[in-house]
C-alpha positions as CSV (number, residue, x, y, z in Angstrom):
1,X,92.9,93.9,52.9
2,X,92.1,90.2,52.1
3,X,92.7,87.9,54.7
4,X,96.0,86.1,52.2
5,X,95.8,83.0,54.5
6,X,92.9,82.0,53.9
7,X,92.8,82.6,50.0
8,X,96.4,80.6,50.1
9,X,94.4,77.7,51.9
10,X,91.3,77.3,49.5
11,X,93.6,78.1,46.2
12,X,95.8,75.2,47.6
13,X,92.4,72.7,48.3
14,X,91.9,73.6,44.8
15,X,95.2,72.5,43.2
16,X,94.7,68.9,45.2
17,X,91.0,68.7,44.6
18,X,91.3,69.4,40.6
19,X,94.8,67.8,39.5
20,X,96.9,69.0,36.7
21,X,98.7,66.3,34.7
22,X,101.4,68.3,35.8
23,X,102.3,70.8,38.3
24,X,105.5,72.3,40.1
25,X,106.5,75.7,42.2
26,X,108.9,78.4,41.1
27,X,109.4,81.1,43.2
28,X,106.0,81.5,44.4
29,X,104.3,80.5,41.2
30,X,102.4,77.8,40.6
31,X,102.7,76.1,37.4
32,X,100.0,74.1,36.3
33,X,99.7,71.8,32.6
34,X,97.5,69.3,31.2
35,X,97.9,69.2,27.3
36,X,94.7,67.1,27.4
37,X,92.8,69.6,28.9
38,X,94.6,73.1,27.9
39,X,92.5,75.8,29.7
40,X,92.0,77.4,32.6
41,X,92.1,75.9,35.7
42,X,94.2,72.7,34.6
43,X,96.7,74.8,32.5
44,X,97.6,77.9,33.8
45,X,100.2,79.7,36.0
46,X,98.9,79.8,39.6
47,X,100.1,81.7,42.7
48,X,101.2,80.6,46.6
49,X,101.8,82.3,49.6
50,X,105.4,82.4,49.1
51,X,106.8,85.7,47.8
52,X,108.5,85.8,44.5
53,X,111.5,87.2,44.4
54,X,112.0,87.7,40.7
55,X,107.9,87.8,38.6
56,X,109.4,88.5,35.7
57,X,112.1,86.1,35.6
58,X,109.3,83.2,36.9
59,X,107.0,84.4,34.2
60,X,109.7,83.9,31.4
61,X,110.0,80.6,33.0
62,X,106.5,79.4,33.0
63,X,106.2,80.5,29.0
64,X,109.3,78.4,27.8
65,X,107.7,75.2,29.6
66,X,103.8,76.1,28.0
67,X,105.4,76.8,24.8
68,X,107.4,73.9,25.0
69,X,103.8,71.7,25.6
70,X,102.3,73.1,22.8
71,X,99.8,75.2,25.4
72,X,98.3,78.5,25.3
73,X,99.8,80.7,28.2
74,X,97.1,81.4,30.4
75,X,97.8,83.4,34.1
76,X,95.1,83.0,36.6
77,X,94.7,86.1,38.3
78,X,94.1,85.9,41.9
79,X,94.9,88.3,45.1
80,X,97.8,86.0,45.6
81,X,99.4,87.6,42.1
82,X,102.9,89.4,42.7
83,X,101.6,93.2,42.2
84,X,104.5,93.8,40.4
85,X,103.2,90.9,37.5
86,X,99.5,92.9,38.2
87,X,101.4,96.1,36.5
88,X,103.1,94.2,33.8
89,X,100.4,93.0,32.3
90,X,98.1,95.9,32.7
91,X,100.8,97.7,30.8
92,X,101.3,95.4,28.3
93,X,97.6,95.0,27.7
94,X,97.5,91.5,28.6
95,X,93.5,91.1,28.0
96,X,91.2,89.1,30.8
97,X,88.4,86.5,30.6
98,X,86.4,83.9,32.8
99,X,85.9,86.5,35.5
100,X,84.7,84.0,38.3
101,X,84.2,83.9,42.7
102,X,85.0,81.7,45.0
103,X,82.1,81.6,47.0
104,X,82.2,79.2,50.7
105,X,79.8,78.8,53.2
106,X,80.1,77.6,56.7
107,X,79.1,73.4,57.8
108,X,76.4,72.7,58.6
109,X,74.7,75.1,56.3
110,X,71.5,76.7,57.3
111,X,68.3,75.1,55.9
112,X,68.1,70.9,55.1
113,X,68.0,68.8,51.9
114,X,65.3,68.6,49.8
115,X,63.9,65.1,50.9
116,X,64.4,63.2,47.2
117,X,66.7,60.8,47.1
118,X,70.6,61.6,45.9
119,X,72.9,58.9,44.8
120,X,76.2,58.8,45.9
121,X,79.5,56.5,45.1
122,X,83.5,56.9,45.7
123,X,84.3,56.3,42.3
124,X,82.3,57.6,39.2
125,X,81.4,55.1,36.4
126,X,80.7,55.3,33.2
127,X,76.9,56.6,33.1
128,X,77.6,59.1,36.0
129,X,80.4,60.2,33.0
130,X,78.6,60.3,30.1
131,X,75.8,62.3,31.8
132,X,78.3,64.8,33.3
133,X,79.8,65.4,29.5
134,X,76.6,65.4,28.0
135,X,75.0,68.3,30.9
136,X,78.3,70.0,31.2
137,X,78.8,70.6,27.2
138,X,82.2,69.1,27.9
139,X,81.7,65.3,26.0
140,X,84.9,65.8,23.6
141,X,87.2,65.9,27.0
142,X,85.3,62.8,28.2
143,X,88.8,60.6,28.8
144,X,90.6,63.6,30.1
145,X,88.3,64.5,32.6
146,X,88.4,60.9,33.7
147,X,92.1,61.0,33.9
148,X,91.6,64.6,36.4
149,X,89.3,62.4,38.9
150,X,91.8,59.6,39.2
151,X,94.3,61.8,40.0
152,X,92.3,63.1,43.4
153,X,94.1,62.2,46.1
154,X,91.6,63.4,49.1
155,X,88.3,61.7,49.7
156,X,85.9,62.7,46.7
157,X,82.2,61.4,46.1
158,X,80.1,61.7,43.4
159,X,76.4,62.7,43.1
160,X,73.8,62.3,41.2
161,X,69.9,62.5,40.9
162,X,68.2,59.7,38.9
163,X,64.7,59.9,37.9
164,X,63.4,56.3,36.4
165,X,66.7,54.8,34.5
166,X,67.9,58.0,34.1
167,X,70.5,60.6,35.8
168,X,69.0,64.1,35.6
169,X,71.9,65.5,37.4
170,X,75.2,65.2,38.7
171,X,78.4,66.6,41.0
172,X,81.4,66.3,43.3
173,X,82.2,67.0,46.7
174,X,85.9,66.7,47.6
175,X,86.5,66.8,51.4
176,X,90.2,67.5,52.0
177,X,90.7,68.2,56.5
178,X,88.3,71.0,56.6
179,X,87.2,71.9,53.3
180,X,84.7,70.3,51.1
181,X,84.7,72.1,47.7
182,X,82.0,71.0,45.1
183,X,82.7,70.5,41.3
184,X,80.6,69.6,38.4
185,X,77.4,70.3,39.0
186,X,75.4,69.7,36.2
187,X,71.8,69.1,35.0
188,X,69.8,68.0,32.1
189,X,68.9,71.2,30.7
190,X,65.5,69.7,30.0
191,X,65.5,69.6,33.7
192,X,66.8,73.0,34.9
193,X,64.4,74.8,37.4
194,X,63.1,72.2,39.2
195,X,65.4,72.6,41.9
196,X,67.6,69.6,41.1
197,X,71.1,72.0,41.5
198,X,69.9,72.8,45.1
199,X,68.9,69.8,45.9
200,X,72.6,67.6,45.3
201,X,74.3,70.5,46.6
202,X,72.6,70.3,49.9
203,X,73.4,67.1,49.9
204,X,77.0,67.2,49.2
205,X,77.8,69.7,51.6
206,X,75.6,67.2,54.0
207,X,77.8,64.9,53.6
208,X,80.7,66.6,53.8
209,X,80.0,68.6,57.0
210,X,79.2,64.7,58.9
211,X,82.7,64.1,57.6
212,X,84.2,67.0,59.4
213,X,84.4,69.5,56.9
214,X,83.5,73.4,58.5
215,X,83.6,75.1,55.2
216,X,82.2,74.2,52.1
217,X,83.5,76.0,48.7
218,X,83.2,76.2,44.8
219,X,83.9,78.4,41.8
220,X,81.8,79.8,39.8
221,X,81.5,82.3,36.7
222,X,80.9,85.9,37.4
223,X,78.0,86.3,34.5
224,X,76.1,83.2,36.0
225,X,73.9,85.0,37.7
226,X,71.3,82.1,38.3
227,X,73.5,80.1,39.8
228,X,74.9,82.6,41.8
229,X,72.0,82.9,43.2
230,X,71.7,79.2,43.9
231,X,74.5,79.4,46.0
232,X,73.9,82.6,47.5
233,X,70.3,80.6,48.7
234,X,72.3,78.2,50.2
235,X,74.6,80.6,52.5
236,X,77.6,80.9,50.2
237,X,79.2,84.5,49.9
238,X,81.8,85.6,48.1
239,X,85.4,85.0,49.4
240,X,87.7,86.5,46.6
241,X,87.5,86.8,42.9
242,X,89.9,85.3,39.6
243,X,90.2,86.0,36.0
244,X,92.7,84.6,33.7
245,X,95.3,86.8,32.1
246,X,96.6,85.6,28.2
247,X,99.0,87.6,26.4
248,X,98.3,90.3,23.9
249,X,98.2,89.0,20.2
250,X,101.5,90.5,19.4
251,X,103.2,89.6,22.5
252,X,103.8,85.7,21.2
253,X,107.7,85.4,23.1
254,X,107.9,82.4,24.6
C-alpha cells in the first residue's frame, strides 16, 4: 500500500513550491489554473488527503470553472485520486500522457559536489531567465514563468553554472520545513554530458540539507531515461508515479 501520508506531504510541497495563478479545495480536490501557463502542473485538478465525498459531483465542478477560463481540462493522476474517479475515466476512455516519478533522496546525500564553482542568488534575473527559456525550450512562457517564481512563498534559490560570460546551466531548489524539491534544471544542449546536471544538483541539495532540509525531491518524465539515471546516481528512488488524465474527444461537457 503506498504510504498516503507521505505522498499527501510532497504533492502539498509541490502546490507551494510551483504556484498556480489560482488554486482552491473542493471536497478533496485540488483545483489548480493559470491561463498563462495552461498545462500540466499549473492547470490541472489535483488531489489531498481529504476524502471526497461526492468525485463526480467535484469533477463536474472543476470542468465548469476550466471551461469557464478558456482551459483544457487536465486531471493529474496520482495515488491520492478517488478510486471511484480511477474507474470513471477508465470507463470513459479518458486517455493519459506525461507519465512522470517523483523521485526523493535522503539529506545529506551520499557522494559530494563536483568541485566547480555554482552560482547561486534568492531572486533570478533576467540572464538566469533567458538562459532557463532558451535550455528548457520554454522561451514563449518567458513572463509567465516569471510570474510562477514570484509567487513562491518558501525560501527558493537559483543555480547556475557560468563558464566565461556565459550560463551553461541552470535550476531551483525550494526548501519548504523539510523538503527541498529541485525545478528547472536545464543545460545548454551544446553542453549536455559533461556533467554540468550533476554537478548543480549536488549543489542544491547541498545547500538545502545545511538549511535543514532531510529529504530532497523532484519530478521527472518517465521516458527520460538519462536523467533518470542522473538522479538515480545521486541516491534518488522512486516514491510514487503521475500521469495526467484529459477527456476523450467526444466527451467535450463542461
Amino acid at each position: 500500500m503506498p504510504d498516503t501520508e507521505a505522498i499527501a506531504s510532497l504533492e502539498e510541497a509541490g502546490f507551494a513550491s510551483w504556484p498556480a495563478e489560482t488554486e482552491w479545495r473542493d471536497d478533496g480536490f485540488v483545483i489548480r489554473l493559470s491561463p498563462a501557463l495552461p498545462y500540466k502542473r499549473c492547470s490541472s485538478v489535483n488531489f489531498s488527503l481529504q476524502p471526497t465525498s461526492d468525485p463526480v459531483a467535484a469533477l463536474s465542478r472543476a470542468r465548469s470553472a476550466f471551461n469557464k477560463a478558456k482551459v483544457g481540462f487536465c486531471i493529474r493522476q496520482t495515488p491520492l485520486m478517488p478510486a471511484a474517479l480511477g474507474s470513471l475515466m477508465d470507463a470513459e476512455g479518458w486517455p493519459s500522457h506525461g507519465h512522470s516519478h517523483v523521485m526523493t533522496v535522503a539529506l545529506p546525500c551520499q557522494g559530494q559536489p563536483d568541485p566547480g564553482p555554482v552560482i547561486s542568488a534568492y531572486e533570478p534575473d533576467s540572464l538566469w531567465l533567458d538562459a532557463y527559456g532558451a535550455y528548457a525550450r520554454a522561451l514563449q512562457h518567458r513572463s509567465a514563468f516569471a510570474g510562477v517564481l514570484k509567487r513562491i512563498v518558501p525560501a527558493a534559490v537559483y543555480l547556475s553554472i557560468v563558464d566565461g560570460s556565459r550560463i551553461v546551466a541552470v535550476g531551483i531548489t525550494v526548501i519548504d520545513g523539510d523538503l527541498a524539491g529541485l525545478f528547472g534544471i536545464a543545460v545548454d544542449s551544446a553542453r549536455k554530458r559533461e556533467g554540468l546536471g550533476e554537478r548543480l544538483s549536488r549543489h542544491a541539495l547541498q545547500i538545502a540539507a545545511q538549511r535543514g532540509a532531510r529529504i530532497g525531491w523532484l519530478q521527472v518524465e518517465a521516458a527520460n531515461a538519462p536523467a533518470i539515471a542522473l538522479y538515480s546516481k545521486i541516491g534518488f528512488t522512486t516514491a510514487y508515479s503521475y500521469c495526467y488524465r484529459v477527456p476523450p474527444a467526444n466527451n467535450d461537457r463542461p
